[in-house]
Every structure is written in C-alpha cells, then in structure tokens.
C-alpha positions in Angstrom: -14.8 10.6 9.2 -12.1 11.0 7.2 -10.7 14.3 5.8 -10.3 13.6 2.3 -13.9 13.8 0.3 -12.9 11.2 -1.9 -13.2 8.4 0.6 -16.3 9.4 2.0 -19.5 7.1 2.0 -21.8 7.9 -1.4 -24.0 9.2 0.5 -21.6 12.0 1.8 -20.2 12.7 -1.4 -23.8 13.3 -2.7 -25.0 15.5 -0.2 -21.5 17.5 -0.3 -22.9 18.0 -4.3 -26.1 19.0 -3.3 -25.0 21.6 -0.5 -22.5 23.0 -3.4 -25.6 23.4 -5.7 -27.7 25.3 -2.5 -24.7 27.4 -2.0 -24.7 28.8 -5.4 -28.1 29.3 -6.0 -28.5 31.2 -2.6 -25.3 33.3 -3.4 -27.2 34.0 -6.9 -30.2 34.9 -5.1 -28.3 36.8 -2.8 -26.6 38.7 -5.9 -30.5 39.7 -7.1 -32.2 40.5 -4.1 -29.6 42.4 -2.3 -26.7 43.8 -4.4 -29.8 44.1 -7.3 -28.5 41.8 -10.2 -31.5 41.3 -12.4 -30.6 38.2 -13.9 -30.9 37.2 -17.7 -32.9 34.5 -19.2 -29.7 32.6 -19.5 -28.8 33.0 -15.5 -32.1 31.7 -15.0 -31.6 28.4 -17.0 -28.2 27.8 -15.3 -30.1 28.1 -12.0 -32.5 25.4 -13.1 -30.0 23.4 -14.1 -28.4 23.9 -10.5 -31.4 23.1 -9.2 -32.0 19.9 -11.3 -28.3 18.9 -9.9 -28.6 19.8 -6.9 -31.8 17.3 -6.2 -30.6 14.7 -7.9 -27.7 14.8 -5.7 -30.3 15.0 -3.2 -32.0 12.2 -3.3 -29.2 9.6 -4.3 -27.6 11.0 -0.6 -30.9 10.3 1.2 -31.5 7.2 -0.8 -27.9 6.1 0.0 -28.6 2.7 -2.4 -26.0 0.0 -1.1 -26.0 -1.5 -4.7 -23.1 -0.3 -7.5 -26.2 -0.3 -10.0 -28.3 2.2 -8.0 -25.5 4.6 -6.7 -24.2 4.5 -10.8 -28.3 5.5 -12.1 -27.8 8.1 -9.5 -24.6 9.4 -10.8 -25.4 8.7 -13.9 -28.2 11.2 -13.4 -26.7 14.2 -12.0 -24.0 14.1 -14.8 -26.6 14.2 -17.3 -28.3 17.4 -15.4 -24.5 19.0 -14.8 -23.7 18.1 -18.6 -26.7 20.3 -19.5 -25.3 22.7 -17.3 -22.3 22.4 -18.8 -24.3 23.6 -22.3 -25.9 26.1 -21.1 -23.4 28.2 -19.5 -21.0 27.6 -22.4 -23.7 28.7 -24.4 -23.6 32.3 -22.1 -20.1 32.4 -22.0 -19.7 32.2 -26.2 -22.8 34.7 -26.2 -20.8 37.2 -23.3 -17.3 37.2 -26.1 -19.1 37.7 -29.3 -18.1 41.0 -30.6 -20.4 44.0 -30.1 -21.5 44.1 -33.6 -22.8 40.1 -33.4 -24.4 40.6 -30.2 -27.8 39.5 -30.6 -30.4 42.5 -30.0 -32.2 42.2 -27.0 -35.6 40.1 -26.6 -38.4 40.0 -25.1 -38.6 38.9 -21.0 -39.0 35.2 -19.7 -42.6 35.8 -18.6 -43.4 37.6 -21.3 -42.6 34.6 -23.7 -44.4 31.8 -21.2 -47.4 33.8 -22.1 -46.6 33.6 -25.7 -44.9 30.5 -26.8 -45.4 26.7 -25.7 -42.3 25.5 -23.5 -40.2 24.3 -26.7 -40.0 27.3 -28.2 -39.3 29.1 -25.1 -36.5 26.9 -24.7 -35.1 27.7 -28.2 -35.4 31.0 -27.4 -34.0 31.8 -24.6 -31.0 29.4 -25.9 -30.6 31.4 -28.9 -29.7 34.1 -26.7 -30.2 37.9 -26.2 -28.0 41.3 -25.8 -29.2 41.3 -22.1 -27.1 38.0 -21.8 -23.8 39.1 -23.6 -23.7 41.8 -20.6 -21.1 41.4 -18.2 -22.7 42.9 -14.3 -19.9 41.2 -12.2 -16.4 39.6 -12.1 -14.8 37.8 -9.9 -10.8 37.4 -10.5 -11.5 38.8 -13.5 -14.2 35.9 -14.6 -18.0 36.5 -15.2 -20.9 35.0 -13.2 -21.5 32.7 -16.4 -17.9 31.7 -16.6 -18.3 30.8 -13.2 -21.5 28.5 -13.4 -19.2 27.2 -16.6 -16.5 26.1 -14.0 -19.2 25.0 -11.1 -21.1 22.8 -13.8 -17.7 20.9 -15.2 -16.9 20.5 -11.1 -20.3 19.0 -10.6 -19.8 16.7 -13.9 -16.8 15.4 -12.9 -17.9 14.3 -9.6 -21.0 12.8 -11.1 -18.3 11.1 -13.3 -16.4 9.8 -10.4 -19.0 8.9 -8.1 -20.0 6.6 -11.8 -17.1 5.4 -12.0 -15.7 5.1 -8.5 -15.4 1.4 -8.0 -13.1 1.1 -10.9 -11.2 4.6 -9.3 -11.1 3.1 -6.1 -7.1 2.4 -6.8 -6.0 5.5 -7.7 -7.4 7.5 -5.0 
C-alpha cells in the first residue's frame, strides 16, 4: 500500500475518516470520564456531529461502491454531516470570545430540556448557547477543545470534499 493517503483505495480513505472521528470522541470521552471535563451542551452536539461523520465514513468504507456516483453520495454525505460540524463548533468558538458582559447566562441542562421541550426547540436552544459554553476548561497550544473540533470538522470537510471531487483531482495529486 502506498504511503501517501491520497492514493489509497476509497475505501481506505473512508475508513482513515472514520478512525479519525473514533479517535476524537474517545479522547473526549477520555477528557470526561478521567481527567473530569463535564462537557457543555455545545461539546455534546460537536460529538454528535462526530459521530454522524464518523458513520457515514463508515459505511461508504465498508460499502466500498465501485461506481463514481455511489462513492460521490457517500462523500457527498459525510461533508454535509462535517459542514454541520463545521456550524456548530464555530458557533462555540464565537460563543467562547464574546466579551464577559455578552456571555449569555447560563441555562438549564441537556436532560433537563429533553424533558421539557420537543427536539426543535431543544436544538434552538442549545444552539443559542449558554455561559457554561463560553468557558474555556482546556487548551492545547494555546487553542480550546472547541477550536479544536473547529479545526477537526474543516479537516473532515475537506476530505469529504476531495474524496467528491477526486476523479477530477486525480491530476494534481
């Protein structure tokens, strides 16, 4: 197999996606249950949105379709789940600089509005954001766990983006 990632087979290049996503959510999960980072309603979107990548990732390397039209829907896909990624940890990152005095006041937990609102309005909720979300629990070189998701989500949309358009790339890599 060759060294360079770019000219693997889809299928590779999928499942190199898909163990990305895994290695991120178990080094968040690793962050909570170990070091004790309770993570915001925010974190816990991002992770969904990992997740969401990550499988489909996951399934177009198991499916491995032999056709340009499948391996594009595939691609297609998983940008559209890193693009809303992408959103959401943007969405943390603007929340995190906001100055003191605009930090939104806290809210109310995750479960706690499951109970109470339908799914839509949880949604708009936890997007709005809180003051548990602006707070910043760990850096690394100096960048936030949200910044990072922000950098891991454009990553992910750009190789969705190249596995889309890979055919016409095939040239210039």
């Amino acid at each position: 197999m060759n060294a360079n990632p770019f000219h693997w087979s889809f299928r590779a290049q999928c499942l190199l996606a898909f163990f990305a996503c895994v290695g991120l959510l178990a080094f968040a999960l690793y962050e909570q249950l170990h070091v004790g980072l309770v993570p915001c309603p925010l974190c816990i979107f991002q992770r969904i949105a990992f997740t969401v990548t990550g499988l489909v990732f996951l399934v177009a390397g198991l499916h491995a379709p032999r056709r340009t039209s499948g391996q594009r829907a595939y691609a297609l896909l998983a940008f559209i789940a890193a693009l809303g990624g992408v959103g959401i940890a943007a969405r943390h990152v603007w929340i995190q600089h906001l100055p003191p005095d605009q930090v939104p006041a806290c809210g109310p937990g995750l479960d706690y509005l499951r109970e109470l609102l339908p799914l839509s309005g949880v949604i708009r909720t936890v997007l709005t954001g809180s003051g548990e979300c602006a707070k910043v629990d760990w850096t690394l070189f100096g960048m936030s766990m949200a910044e990072w998701g922000l950098v891991w989500f454009v990553l992910l949309a750009l190789w969705a983006l190249r596995l889309l358009l890979r055919k016409r790339w095939r040239l210039a890599f």
